[in-house]
VOPAGU-2260 file (C-alpha; in pm, 1 decimal, decimal comma):
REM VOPAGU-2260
SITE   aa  ch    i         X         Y         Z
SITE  UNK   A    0   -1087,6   -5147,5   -3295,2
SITE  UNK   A    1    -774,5   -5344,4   -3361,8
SITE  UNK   A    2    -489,6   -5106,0   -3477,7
SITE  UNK   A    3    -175,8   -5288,3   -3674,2
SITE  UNK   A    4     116,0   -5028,1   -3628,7
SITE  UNK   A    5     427,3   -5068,4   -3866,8
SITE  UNK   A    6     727,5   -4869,6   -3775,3
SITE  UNK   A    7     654,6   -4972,5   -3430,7
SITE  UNK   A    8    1005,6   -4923,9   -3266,2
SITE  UNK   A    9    1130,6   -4609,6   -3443,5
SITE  UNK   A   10    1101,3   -4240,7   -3362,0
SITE  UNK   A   11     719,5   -4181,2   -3507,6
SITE  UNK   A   12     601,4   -4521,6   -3431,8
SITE  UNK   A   13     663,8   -4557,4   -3121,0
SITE  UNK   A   14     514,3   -4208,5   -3006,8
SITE  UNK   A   15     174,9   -4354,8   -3220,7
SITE  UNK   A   16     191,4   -4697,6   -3012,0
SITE  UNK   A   17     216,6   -4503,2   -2687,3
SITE  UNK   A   18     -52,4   -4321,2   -2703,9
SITE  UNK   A   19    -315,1   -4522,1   -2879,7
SITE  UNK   A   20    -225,2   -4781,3   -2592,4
SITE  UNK   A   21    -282,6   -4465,2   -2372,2
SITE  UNK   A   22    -608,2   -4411,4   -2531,7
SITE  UNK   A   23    -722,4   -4728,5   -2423,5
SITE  UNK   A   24    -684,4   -4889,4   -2807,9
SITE  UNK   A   25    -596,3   -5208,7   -2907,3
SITE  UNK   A   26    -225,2   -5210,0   -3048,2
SITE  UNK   A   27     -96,7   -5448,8   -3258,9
SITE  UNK   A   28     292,4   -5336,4   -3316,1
SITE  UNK   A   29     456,6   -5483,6   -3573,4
SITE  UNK   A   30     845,1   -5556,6   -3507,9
SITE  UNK   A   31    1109,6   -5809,5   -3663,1
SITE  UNK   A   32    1182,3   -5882,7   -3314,6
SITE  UNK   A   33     927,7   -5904,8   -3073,6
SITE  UNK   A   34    1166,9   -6028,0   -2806,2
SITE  UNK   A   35    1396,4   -5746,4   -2796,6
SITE  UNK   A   36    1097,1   -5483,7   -2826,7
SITE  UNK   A   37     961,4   -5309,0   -2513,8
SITE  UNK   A   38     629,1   -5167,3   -2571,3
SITE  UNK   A   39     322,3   -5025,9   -2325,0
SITE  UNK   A   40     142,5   -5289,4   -2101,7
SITE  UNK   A   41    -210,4   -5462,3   -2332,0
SITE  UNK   A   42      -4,3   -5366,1   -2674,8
SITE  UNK   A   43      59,8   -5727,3   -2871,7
SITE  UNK   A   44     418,0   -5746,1   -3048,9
SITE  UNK   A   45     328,4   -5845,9   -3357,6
SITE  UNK   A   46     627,1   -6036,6   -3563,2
SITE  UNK   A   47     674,3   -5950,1   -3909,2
SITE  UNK   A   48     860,8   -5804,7   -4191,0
SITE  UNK   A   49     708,4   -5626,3   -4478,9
SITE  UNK   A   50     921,1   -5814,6   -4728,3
SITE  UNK   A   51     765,7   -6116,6   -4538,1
SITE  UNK   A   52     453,8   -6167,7   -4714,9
SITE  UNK   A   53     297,4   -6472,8   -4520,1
SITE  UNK   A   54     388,1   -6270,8   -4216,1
SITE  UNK   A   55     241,5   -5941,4   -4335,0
SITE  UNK   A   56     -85,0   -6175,1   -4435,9
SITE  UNK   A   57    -113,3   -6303,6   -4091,2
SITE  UNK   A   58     -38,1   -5966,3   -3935,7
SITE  UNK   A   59    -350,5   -5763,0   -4088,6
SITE  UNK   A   60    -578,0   -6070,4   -4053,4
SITE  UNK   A   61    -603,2   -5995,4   -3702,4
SITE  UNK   A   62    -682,2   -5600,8   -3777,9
SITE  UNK   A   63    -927,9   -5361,3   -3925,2
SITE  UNK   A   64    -719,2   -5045,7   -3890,3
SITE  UNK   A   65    -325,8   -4979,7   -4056,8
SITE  UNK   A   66     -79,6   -4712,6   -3966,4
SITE  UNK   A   67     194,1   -4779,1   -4275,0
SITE  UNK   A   68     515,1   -4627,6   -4193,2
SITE  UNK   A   69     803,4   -4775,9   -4375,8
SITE  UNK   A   70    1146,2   -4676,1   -4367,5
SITE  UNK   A   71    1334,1   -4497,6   -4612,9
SITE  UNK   A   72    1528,2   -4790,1   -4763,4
SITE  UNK   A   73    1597,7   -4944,3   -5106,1
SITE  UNK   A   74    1309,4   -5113,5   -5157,3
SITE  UNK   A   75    1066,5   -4899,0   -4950,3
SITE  UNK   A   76     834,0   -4888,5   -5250,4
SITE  UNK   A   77     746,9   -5231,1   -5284,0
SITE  UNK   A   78     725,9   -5247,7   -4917,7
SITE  UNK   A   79     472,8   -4994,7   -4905,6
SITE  UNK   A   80     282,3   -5091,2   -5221,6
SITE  UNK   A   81     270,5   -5475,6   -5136,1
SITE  UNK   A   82     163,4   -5380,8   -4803,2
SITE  UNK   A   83    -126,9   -5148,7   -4871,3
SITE  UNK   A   84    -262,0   -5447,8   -5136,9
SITE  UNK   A   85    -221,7   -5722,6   -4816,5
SITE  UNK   A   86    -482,5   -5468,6   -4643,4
SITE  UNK   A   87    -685,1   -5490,4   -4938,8
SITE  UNK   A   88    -674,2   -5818,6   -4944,3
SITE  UNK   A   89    -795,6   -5850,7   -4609,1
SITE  UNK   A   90   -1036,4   -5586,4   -4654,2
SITE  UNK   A   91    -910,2   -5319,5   -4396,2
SITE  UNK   A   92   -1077,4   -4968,2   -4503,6
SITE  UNK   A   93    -945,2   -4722,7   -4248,6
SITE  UNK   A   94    -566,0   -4659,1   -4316,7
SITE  UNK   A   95    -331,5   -4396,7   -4242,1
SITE  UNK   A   96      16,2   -4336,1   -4451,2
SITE  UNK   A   97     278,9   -4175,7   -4379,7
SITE  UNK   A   98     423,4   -3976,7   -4692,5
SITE  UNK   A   99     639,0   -3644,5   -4734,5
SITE  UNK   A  100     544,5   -3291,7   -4763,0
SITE  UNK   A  101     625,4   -3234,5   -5158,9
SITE  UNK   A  102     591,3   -3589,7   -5262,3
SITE  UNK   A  103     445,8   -3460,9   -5560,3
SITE  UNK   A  104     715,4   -3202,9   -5671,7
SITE  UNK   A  105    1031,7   -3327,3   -5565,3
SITE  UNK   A  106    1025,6   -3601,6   -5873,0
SITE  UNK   A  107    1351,6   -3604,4   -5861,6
SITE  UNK   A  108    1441,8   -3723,6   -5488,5
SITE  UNK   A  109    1399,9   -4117,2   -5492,8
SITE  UNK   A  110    1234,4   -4129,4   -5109,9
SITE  UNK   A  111    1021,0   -3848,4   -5209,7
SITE  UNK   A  112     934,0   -3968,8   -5561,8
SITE  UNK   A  113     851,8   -4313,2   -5405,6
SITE  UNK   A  114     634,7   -4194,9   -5133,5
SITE  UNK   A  115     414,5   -4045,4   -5387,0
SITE  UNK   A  116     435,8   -4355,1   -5643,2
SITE  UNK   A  117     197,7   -4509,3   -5271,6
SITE  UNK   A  118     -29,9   -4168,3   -5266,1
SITE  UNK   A  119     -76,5   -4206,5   -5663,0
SITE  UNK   A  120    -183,3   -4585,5   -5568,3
SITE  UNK   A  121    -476,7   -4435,2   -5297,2
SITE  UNK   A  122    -569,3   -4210,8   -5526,7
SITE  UNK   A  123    -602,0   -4409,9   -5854,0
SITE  UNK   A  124    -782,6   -4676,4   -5635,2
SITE  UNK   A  125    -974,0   -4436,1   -5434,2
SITE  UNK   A  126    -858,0   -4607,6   -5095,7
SITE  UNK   A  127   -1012,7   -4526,3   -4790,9
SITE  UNK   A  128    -649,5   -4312,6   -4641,3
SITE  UNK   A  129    -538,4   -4112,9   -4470,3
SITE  UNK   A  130    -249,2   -3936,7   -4636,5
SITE  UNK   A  131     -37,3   -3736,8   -4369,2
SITE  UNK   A  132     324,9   -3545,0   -4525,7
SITE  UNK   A  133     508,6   -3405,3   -4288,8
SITE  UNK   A  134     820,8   -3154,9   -4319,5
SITE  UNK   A  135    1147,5   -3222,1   -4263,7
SITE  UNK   A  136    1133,8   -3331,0   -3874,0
SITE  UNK   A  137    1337,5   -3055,5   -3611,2
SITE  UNK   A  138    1451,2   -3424,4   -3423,7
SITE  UNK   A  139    1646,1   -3492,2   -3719,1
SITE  UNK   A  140    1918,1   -3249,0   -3530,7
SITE  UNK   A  141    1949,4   -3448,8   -3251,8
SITE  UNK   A  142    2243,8   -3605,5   -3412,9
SITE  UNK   A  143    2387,5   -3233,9   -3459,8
SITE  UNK   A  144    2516,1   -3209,5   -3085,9
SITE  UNK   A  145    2858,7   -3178,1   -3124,7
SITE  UNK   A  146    2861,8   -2957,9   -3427,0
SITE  UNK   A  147    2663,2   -2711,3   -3193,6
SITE  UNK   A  148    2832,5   -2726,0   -2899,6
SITE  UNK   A  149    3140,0   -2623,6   -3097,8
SITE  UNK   A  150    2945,0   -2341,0   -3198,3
SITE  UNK   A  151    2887,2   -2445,3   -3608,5
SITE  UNK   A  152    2540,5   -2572,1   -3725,3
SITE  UNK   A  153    2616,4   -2845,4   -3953,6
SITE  UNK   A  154    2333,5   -2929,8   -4182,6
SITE  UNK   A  155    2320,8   -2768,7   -4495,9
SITE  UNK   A  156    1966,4   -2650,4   -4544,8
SITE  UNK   A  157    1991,8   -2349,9   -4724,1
SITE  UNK   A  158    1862,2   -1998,0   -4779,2
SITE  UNK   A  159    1524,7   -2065,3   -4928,1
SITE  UNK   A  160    1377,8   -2177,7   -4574,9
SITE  UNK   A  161    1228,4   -2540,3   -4434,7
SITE  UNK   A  162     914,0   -2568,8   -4215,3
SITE  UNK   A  163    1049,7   -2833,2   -4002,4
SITE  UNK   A  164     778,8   -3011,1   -3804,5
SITE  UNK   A  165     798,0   -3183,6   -3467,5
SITE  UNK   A  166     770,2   -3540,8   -3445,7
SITE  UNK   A  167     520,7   -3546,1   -3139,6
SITE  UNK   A  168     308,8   -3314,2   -3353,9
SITE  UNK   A  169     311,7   -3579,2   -3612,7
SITE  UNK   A  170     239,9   -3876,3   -3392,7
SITE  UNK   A  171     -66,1   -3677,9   -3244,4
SITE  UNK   A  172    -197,1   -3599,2   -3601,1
SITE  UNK   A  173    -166,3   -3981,1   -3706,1
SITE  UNK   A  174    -297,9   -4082,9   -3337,7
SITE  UNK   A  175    -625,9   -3897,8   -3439,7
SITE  UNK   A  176    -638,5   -3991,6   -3756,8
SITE  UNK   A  177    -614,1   -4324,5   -3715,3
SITE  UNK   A  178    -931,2   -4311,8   -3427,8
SITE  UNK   A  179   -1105,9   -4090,7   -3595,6
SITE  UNK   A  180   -1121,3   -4381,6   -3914,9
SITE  UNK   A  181   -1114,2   -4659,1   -3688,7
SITE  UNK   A  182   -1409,1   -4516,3   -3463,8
SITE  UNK   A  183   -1655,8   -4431,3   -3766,4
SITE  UNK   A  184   -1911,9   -4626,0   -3838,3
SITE  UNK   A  185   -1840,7   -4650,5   -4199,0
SITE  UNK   A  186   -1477,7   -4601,3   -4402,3
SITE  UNK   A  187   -1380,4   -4234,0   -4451,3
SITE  UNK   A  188   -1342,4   -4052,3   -4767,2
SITE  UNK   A  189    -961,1   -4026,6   -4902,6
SITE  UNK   A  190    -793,9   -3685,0   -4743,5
SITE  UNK   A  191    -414,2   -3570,1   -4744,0
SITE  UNK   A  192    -313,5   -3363,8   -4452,6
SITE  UNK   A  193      18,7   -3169,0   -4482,4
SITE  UNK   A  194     179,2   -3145,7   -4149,0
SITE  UNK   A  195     403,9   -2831,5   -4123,4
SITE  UNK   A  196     588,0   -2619,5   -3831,0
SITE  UNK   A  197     511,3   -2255,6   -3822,3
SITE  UNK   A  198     874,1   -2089,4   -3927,6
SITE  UNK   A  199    1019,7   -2071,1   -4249,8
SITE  UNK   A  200    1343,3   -2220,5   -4111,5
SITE  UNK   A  201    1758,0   -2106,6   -4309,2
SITE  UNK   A  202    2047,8   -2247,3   -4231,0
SITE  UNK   A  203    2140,8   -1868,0   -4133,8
SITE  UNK   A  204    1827,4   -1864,1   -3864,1
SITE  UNK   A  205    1901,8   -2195,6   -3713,5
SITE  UNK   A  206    2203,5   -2111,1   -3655,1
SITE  UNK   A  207    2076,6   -1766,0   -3490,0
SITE  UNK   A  208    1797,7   -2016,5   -3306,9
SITE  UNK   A  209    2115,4   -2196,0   -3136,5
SITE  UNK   A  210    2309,5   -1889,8   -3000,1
SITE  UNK   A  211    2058,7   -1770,1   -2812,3
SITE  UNK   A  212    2018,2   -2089,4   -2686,7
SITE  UNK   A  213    2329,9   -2233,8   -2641,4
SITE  UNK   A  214    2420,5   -1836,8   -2506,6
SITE  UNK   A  215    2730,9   -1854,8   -2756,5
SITE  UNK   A  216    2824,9   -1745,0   -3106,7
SITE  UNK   A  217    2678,5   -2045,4   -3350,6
SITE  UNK   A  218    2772,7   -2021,7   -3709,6
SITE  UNK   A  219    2599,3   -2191,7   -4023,3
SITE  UNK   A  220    2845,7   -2406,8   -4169,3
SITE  UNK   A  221    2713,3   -2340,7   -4523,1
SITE  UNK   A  222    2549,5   -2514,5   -4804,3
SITE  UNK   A  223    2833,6   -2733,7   -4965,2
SITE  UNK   A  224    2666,3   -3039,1   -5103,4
SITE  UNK   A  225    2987,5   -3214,1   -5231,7
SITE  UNK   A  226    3121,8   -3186,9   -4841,5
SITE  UNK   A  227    2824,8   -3347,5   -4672,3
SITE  UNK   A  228    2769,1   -3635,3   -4922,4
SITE  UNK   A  229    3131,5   -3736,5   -4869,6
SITE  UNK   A  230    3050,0   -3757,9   -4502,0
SITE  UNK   A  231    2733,7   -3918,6   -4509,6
SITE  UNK   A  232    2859,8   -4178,4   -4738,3
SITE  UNK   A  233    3117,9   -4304,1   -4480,4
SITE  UNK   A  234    2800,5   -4337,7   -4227,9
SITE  UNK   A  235    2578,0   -4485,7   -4459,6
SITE  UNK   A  236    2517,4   -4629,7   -4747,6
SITE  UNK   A  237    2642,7   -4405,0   -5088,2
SITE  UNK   A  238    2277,5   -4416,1   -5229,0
SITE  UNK   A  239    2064,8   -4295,6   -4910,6
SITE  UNK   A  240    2389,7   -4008,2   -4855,0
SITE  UNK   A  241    2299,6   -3941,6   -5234,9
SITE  UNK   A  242    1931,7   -3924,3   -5187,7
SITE  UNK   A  243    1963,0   -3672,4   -4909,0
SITE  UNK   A  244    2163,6   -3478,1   -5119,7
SITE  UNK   A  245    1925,8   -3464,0   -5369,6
SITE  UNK   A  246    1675,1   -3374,8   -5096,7
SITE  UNK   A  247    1907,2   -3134,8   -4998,5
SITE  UNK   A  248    1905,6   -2944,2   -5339,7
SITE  UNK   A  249    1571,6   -2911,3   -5394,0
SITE  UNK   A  250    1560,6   -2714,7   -5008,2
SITE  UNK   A  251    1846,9   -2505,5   -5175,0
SITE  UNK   A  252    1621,6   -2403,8   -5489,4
SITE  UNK   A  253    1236,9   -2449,7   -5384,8
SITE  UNK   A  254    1266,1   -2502,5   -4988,6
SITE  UNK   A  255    1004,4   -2723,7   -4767,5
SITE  UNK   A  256     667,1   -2463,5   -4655,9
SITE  UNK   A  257     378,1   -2569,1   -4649,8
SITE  UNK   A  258      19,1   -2358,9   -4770,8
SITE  UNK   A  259     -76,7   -2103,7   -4630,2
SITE  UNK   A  260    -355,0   -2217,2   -4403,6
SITE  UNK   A  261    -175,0   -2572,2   -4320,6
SITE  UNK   A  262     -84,0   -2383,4   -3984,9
SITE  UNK   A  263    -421,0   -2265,0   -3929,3
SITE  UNK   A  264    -557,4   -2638,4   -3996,4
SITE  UNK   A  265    -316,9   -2810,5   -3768,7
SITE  UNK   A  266    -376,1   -2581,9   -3467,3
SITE  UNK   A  267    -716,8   -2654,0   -3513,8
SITE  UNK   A  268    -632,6   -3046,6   -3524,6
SITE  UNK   A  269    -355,3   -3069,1   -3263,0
SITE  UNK   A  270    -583,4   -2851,9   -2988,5
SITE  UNK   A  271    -254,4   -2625,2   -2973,4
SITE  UNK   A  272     -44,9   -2445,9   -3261,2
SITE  UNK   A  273     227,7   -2676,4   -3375,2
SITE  UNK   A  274     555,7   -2674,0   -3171,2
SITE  UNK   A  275     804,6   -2445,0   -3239,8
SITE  UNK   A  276    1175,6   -2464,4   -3297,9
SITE  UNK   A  277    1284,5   -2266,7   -3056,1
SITE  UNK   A  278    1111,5   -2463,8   -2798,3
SITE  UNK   A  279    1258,0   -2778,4   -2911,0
SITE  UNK   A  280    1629,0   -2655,8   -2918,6
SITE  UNK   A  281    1554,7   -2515,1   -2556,5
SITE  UNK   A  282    1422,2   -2860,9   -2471,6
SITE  UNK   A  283    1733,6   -3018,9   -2600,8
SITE  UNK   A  284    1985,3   -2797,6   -2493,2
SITE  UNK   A  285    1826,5   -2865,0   -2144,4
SITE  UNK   A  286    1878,7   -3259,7   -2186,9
SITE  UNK   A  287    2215,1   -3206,0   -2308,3
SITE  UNK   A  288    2322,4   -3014,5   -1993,2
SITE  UNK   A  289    2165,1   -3263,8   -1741,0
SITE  UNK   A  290    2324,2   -3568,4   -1884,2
């Protein structure tokens, strides 16, 4: 059971190297720079790139299990497409992928859009997947700190509501996803889990989330679109500030839930019902005030 993890350093990946290591699996992490990467004790730093094709080639020769998670970037497709025919090519029939709740619907939202171009790949090909799409992730508003402790929540997710999703819930989904393929005896059947937290999250309640909290007045800061592309340009590239706008409009008209019973699944997958938001603001309010 050798495991090849892409993503290895960032927010998901990491939690999905740490405990698979835990779990007594062998890790393979794949990282651009295996130097500068710290990862658990027995897990190999794997170097590669998945623009890197010889790399990527020698990479999955030494596994029979894949955990694709690529990031959102300007080539992500090819990344992700190239990849998953490299673990063809090698012949590696248990995968997991990481997608995005609404692949399929949000047409119109180039990460989203390209996420699903992969899932219509597994599909059409009848690859032996797991497909996991998460919700837009609560950690995401880590980066909202000092909007909220000036009292304004800053991201404009509108009125229609958002299921965000924890992170750790996600890593412990792909976690046993990825053991359950690697530890049966023959490749799995294709399946798509949607991966969902259990309140139908408004800018509006957020901000209502964070008073109580924070124990002062918190205000949404509204749904301008034109505002917050202007400012995420100047942080990132004008495409990806333009993409999350888009992403941002279709929360405005359709929102992010997930079915009915994806709740009801994931408690019964996770052990415990996934995380709430109101636990995870407490928990970084808390870290906030001790540093």
């Amino acid at each position: 059971m050798n495991i090849l993890v892409t993503g290895s350093t960032g927010t998901i990946g990491s939690l999905v190297v740490r405990s698979l290591a835990a779990q007594g699996a062998s890790v393979h992490a794949l990282t651009r720079n295996p130097d500068k990467a710290s990862f658990p004790s027995g897990v190999t730093a794997v170097k590669g790139d998945m623009t890197d094709i010889p790399s990527m080639r020698a990479a999955l020769k030494a596994v029979d299990t894949l955990f694709l998670l690529n990031a959102v970037v300007a080539d992500e497709v090819t990344q992700a497409i190239q990849t998953l025919s490299l673990a063809r090519e090698a012949g590696i029939e248990r995968i997991v992928y990481l997608s995005v709740l609404n692949s399929d619907t949000y047409t119109d939202v180039p990460h989203f859009t390209g996420k699903y171009t992969v899932e219509r790949m597994v599909e059409q090909l009848d690859l032996p997947v797991t497909v996991l799409r998460p919700s837009y992730f609560m950690q995401n508003d880590v980066r909202l700190r000092d909007g909220l402790l000036q009292g304004r929540y800053g991201m404009p997710v509108g009125d229609v509501g958002i299921a965000m999703v924890d992170v750790r819930d996600i890593a412990e989904i792909a976690v046993a996803s990825l053991l359950r393929r690697a530890q049966a005896p023959t490749p799995l059947p294709r399946e798509v889990i949607e991966i969902v937290g259990p309140d139908a999250l408004t800018g509006d309640a957020l901000a209502t989330i964070w008073s109580g909290v924070l124990g002062k007045p918190v205000t949404y800061a509204g749904n301008d679109l034109d505002a917050f592309e202007g400012f995420m340009a100047g942080v990132m590239p004008p495409w990806s500030a333009y993409d999350l706008r888009l992403m941002l409009t279709r929360f405005h008209v359709d929102g992010m839930l997930g079915k009915p019973l994806a709740v009801k699944m994931l408690t019964g997958l996770l052990g415990h019902p996934p995380r709430r938001y109101r636990d995870f603001a407490m928990e970084l309010a808390s870290a906030w005030q001790a540093g």
